[in-house]
C-alpha positions as CSV (number, residue, x, y, z in Angstrom):
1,X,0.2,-11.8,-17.9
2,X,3.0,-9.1,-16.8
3,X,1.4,-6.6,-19.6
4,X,-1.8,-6.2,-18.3
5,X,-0.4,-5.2,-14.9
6,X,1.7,-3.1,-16.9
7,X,-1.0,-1.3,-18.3
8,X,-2.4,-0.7,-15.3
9,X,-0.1,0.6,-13.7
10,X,1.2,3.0,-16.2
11,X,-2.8,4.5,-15.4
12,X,-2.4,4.8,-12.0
13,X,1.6,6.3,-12.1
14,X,-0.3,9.2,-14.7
15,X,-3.1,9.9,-12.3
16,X,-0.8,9.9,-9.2
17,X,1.7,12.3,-11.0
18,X,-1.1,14.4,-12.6
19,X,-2.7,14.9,-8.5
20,X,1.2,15.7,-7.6
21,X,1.2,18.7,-10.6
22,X,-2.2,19.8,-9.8
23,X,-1.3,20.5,-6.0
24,X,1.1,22.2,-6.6
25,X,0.8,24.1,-9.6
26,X,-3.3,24.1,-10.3
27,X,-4.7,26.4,-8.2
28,X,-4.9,28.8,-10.8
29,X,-7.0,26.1,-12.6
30,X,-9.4,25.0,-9.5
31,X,-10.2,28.3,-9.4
32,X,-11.5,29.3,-12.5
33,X,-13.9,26.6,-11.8
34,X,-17.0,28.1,-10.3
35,X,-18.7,25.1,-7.9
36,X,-15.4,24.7,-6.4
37,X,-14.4,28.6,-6.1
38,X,-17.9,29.3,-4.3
39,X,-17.1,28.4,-1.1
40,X,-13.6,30.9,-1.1
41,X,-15.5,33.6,-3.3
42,X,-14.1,36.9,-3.4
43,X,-10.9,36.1,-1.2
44,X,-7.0,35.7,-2.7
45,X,-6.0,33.3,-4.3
46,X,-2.7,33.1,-2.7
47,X,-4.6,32.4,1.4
48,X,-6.3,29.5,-0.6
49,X,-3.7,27.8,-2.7
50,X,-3.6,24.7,-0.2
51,X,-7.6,24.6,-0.2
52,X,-7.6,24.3,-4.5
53,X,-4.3,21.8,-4.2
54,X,-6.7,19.6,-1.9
55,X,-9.5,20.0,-4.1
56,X,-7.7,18.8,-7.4
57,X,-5.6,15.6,-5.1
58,X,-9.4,14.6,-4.2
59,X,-11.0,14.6,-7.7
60,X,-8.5,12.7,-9.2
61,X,-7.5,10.5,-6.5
62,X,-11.8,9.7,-6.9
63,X,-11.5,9.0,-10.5
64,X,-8.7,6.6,-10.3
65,X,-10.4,4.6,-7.3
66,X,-13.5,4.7,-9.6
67,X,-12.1,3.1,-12.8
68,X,-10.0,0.7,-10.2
69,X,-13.3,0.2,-8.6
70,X,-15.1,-1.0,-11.9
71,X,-12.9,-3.0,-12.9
72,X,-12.6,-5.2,-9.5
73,X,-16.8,-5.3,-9.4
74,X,-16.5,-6.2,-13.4
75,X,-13.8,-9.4,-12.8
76,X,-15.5,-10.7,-9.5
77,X,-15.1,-14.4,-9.4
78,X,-13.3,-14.7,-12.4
79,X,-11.3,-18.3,-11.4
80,X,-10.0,-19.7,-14.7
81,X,-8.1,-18.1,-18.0
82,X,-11.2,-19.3,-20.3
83,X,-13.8,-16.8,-18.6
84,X,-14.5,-14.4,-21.0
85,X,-14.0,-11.9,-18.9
86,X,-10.3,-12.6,-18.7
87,X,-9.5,-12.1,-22.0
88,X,-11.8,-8.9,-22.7
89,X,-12.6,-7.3,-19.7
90,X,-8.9,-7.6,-17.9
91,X,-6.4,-8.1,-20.2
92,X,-8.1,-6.3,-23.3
93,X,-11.1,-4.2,-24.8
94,X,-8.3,-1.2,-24.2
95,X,-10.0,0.9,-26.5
96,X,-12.7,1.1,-24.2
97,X,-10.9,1.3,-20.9
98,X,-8.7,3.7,-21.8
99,X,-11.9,6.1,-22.6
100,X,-13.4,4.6,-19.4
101,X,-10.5,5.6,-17.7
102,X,-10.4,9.0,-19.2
103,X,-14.1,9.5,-18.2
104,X,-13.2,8.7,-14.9
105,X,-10.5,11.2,-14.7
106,X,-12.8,14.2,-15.8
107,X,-16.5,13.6,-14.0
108,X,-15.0,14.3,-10.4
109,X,-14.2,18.0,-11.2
110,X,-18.2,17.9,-12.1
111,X,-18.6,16.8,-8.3
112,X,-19.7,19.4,-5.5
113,X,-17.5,20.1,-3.2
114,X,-19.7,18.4,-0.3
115,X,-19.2,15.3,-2.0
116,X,-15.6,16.1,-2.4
117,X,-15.5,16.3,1.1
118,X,-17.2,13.0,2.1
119,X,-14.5,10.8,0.5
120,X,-11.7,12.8,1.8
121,X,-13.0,10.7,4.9
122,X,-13.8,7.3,3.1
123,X,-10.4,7.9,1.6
124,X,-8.8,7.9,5.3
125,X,-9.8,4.5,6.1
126,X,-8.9,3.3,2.8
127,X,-5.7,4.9,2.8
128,X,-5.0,3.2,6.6
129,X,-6.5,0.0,4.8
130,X,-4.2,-0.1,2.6
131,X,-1.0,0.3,4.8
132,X,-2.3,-2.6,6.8
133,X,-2.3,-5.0,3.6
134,X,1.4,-3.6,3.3
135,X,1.7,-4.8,6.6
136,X,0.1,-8.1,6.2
137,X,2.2,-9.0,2.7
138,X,5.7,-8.2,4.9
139,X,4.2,-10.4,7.6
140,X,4.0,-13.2,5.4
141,X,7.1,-12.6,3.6
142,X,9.3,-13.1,6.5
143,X,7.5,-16.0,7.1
144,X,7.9,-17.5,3.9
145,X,11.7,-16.7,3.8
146,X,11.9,-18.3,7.0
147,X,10.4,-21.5,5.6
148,X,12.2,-21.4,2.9
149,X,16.5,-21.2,5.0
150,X,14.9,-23.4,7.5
151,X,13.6,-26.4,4.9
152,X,17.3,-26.5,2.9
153,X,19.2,-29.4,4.0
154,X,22.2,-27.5,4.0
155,X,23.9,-26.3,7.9
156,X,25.3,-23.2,5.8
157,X,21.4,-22.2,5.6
158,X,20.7,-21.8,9.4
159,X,23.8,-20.2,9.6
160,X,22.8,-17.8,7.0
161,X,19.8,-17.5,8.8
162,X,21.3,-16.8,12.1
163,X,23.7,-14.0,10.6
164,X,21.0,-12.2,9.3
165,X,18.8,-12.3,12.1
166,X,21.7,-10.9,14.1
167,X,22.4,-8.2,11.6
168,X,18.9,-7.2,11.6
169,X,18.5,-7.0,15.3
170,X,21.9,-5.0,15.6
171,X,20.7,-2.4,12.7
172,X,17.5,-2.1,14.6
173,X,19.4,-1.6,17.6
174,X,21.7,1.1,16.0
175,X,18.4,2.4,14.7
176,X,16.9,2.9,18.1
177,X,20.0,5.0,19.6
178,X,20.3,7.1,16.4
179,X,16.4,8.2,17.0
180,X,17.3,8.4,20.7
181,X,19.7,10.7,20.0
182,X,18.1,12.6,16.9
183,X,14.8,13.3,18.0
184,X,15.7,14.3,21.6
185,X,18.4,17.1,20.9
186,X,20.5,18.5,23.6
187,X,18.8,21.7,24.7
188,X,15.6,20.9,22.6
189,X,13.1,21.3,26.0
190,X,11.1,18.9,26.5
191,X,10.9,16.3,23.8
192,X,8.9,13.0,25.5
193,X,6.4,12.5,23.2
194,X,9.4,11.4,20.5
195,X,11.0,9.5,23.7
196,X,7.7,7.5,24.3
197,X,7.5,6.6,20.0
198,X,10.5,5.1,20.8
199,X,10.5,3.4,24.0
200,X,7.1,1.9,23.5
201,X,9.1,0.5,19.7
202,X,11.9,-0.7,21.9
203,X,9.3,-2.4,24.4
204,X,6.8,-3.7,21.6
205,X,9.7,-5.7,19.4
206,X,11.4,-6.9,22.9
207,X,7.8,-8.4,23.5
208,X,7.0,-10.2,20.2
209,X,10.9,-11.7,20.2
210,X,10.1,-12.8,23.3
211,X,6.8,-14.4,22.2
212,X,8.4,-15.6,19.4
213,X,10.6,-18.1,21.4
214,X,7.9,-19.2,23.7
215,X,8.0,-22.9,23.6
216,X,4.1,-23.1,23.5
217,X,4.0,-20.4,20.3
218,X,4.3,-23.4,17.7
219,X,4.9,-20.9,14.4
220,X,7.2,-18.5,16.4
221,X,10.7,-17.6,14.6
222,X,13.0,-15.5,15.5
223,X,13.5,-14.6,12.2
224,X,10.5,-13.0,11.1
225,X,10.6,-11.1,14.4
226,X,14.2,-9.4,13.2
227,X,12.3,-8.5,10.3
228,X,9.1,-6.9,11.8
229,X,11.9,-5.6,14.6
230,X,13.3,-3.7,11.8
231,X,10.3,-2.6,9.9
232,X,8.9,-1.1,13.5
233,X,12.6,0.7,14.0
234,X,11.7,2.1,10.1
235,X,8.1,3.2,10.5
236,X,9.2,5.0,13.6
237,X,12.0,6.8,12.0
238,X,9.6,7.6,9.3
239,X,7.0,9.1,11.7
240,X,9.4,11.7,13.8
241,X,11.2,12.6,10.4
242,X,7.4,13.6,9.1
243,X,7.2,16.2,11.9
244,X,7.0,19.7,10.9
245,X,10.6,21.6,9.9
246,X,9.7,24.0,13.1
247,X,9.7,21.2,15.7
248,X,12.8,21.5,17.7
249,X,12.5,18.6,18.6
250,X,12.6,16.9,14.9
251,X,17.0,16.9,14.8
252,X,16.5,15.3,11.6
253,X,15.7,18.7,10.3
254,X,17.7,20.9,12.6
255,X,21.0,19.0,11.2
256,X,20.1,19.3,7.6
257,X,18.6,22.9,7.8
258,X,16.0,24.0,5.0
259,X,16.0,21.4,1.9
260,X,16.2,23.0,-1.8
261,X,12.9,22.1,-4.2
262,X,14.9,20.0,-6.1
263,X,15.9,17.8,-3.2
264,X,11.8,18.2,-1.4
265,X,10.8,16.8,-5.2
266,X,14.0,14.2,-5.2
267,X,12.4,12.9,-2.1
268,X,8.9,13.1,-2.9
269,X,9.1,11.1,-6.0
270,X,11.0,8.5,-4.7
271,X,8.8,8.1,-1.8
272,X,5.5,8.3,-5.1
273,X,7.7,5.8,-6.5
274,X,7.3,3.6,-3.8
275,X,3.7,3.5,-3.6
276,X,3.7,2.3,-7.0
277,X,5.6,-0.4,-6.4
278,X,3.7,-1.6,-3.1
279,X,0.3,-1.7,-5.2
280,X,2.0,-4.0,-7.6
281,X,3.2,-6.1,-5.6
282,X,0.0,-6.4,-3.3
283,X,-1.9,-6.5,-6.2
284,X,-0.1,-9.3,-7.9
285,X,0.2,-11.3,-4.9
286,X,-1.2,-15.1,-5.1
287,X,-1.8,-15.6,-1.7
288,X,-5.2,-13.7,-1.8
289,X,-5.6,-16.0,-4.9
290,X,-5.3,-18.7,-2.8
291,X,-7.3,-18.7,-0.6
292,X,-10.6,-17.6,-2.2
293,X,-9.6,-20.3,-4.5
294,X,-7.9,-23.0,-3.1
295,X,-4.3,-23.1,-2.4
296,X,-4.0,-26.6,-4.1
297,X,-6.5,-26.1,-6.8
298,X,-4.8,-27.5,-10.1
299,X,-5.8,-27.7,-13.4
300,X,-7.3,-30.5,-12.9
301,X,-9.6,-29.5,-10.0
302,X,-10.7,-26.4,-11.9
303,X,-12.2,-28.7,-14.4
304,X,-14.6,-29.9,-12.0
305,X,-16.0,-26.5,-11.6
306,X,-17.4,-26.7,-14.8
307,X,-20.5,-29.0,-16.1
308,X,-20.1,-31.1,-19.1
309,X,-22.4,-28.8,-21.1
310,X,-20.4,-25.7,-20.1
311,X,-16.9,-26.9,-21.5
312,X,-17.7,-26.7,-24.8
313,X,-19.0,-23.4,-24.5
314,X,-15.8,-22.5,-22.3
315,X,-13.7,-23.8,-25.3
316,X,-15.4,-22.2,-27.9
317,X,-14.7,-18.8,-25.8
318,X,-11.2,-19.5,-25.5
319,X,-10.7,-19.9,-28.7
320,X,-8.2,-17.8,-30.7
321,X,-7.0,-16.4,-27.6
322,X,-3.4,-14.3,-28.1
323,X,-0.4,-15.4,-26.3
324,X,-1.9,-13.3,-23.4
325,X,-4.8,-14.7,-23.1
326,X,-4.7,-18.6,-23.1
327,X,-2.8,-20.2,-26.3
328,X,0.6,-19.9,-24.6
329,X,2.0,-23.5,-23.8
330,X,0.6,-25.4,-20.7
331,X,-2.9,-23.2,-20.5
332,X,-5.6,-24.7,-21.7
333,X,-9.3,-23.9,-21.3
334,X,-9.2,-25.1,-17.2
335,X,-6.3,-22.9,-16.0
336,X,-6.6,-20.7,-12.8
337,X,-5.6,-17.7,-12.7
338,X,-2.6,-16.8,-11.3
339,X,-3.7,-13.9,-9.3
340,X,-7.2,-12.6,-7.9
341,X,-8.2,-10.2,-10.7
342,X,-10.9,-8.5,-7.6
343,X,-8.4,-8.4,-5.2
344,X,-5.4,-6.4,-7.7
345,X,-7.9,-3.6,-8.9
346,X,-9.1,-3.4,-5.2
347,X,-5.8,-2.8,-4.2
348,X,-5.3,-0.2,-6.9
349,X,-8.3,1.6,-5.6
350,X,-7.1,1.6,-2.3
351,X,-3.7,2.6,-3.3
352,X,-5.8,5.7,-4.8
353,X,-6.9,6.7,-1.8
354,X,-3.8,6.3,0.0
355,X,-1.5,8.8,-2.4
356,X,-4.7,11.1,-1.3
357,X,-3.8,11.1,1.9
358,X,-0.2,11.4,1.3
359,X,-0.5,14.2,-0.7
360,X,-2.5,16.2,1.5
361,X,-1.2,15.4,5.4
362,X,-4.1,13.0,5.6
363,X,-6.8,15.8,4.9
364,X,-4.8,18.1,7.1
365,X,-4.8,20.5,3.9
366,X,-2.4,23.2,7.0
367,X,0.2,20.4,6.8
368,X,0.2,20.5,2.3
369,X,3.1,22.6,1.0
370,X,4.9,22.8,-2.4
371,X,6.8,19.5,-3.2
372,X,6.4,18.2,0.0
373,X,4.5,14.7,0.8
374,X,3.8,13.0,4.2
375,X,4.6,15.5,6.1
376,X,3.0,17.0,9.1
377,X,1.8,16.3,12.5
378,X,-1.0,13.9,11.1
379,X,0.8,12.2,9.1
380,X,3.3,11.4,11.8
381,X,0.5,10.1,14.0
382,X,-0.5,7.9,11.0
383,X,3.0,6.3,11.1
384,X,2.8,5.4,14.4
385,X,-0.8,4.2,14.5
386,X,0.5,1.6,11.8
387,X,3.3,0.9,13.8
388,X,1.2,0.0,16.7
389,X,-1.1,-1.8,13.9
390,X,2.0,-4.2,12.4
391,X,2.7,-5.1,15.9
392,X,-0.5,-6.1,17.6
393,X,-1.5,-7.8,13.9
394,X,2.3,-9.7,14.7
395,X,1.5,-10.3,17.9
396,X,-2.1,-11.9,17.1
397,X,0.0,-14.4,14.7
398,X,1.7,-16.0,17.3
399,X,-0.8,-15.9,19.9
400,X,-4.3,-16.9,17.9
401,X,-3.3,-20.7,17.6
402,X,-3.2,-20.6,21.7
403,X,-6.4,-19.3,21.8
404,X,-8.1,-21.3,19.4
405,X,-6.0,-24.6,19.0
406,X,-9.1,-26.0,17.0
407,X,-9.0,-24.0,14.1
408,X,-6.0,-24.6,11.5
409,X,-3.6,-21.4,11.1
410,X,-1.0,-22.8,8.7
């Protein structure tokens, strides 16, 4: 199972890199290309090398969400190993994917640049849509991990538990005064816009503790609130480090003066890295799986989805499968799959759209410079905006069973 998503990501990592060289060093390229050049005709093309970097992010970033796209449209519904589809649409057929994919990769740069254009803005709300899965997965993590100290029957658990809820809350805590302190520099002027980031992060992860605690907020731990405490301290940091280098008020930058290439691409591959790593894990998750399929759906049940006259021809599919594919031990021809094959390619697509955005200050193409990612005053605002996201989305978790104590949350 692990190769496919191997695969798969190995595509996405080359199309993400290949948008990263393009920025930066394809402008000479972009503009040898003629329904892309019209619009900047006759002018330098040094005042427009941020206009072609944005061009070439776009085009690809549209021909990886378009072979991601097929692919989830191609595997919808696709609940058990013995689907067909499995074995030769997801896992193989690579010498027609890889083609596919290559195709992909190409027809954009055929695109006008009006179209171009339009998904820069579909590519926004896919790129926020994105973060807020991110955001949902972590949710759901700290939950889980909660679960899982709380249900040992073991005294050394809880106190494991309580230590590192106490470590997290004093980090966050340390966090807070360090961005206090950063981002509102002696003799800096007037600098309450960073102030207010991080007073209303101070205010919003005081609130959902509290809420967490409520003895009518059944699913409220203080656990997972440590955790989200800590992820809002992060996502703040993140946002008033992604300030412009000229904002007096960014200290961050003032204390570490100008940054060398090598350590702007240091710093912008690891964060590439990252996003990488986030659309595997969101992709492979099971809990998507779950519930469009059943969380306990067995082998067993999944036989029932298929009639008596369909099994044999389910069989007959399965046969010969590779190890891959079905013949390993314990699958057999009524196995789920173990993740929702729709839901990892959508995330892939998404996760297109979102290095889009990275790449060029959330289609602020005045914030794009040469090995730099996420950085600008849009970008910044994006930060906080999922900030303020994470915490109403935590804040609806442990208030929705109050408001509707019919319907089952677990």
């Amino acid at each position: 199972m692990a190769s496919a998503r191997l695969a798969y990501s190995v595509l996405f990592t080359v199309s993400l890199i290949s948008a990263w060289v393009l920025r930066d060093h394809g402008a000479g390229l972009m503009s040898q290309i003629s329904w892309v050049a019209k619009e900047v005709k006759g002018d330098p093309l040094g005042q427009h090398q941020q206009f072609y970097g944005a061009q070439a992010v776009y085009r690809v970033s549209i021909g990886s969400a378009l072979f991601f796209m097929l692919n989830a449209a191609a595997l919808y519904k696709v609940k058990l190993r013995s689907d067909p589809r499995d074995r030769w649409l997801h896992h193989g057929s690579w010498f027609v994917k890889f083609p596919l994919w290559l195709l992909c990769c190409v027809l954009p740069f055929l695109l006008p640049n009006g179209a171009v254009e339009a998904y820069s803005w579909v590519a926004r709300f896919g790129g926020a849509l994105f973060l807020v899965f991110q955001m949902a997965v972590l949710l759901d993590f700290a939950h889980l991990w909660n679960d899982y100290f709380v249900s040992r029957d073991d005294n050394r658990w809880l106190v494991a538990l309580l230590v590192v809820t106490l470590g997290l809350f004093g980090l966050s805590l340390g966090g807070l005064v360090y961005l206090y302190v950063t981002f509102h520099p002696a003799g800096a002027g007037d600098c309450s816009r960073n102030v207010f980031f991080v007073t209303m992060t101070l205010l919003t992860s005081v609130l959902f503790s509290a809420l967490s605690l409520h003895p009518r907020v059944e699913n409220g731990s203080i656990f997972p609130s440590a955790i989200m405490t800590a992820y809002g301290v992060f996502l703040c940091y993140s946002a008033l480090s992604s300030s412009p280098e000229d904002d007096v008020c960014n200290g961050l930058q003032q204390a570490l003066g100008k940054p060398t290439n090598t350590v702007m691409a240091g710093g912008m591959l690891l964060t590439l890295l990252s996003v990488v790593y986030s659309a595997v894990r969101l992709g492979s998750t099971s809990q998507p799986a779950e519930s469009a399929y059943g969380s306990a759906e067995t082998t067993e049940q999944a036989r029932t989805l298929l009639a008596p006259d369909e099994m044999e021809v389910e069989r007959e599919a399965a046969a010969g499968s590779d190890g891959e594919d079905g013949a390993e031990a314990g699958i057999d021809d009524y196995t789920p799959v173990s993740y929702n094959y729709t839901f990892f390619h959508g995330i892939y697509c998404l996760a297109s759209m979102y290095f889009a955005m990275l790449m060029t200050g959330w289609a602020s193409s005045e914030d794009m410079d040469e090995n730099k990612i996420d950085v600008g005053v849009t970008s910044m605002w994006m930060k906080i905006a999922s900030q303020w996201a994470m915490s109403l989305l935590y804040v609806w978790s442990l208030m929705a069973p109050i408001a509707f104590p019919d319907r089952d949350f677990s």
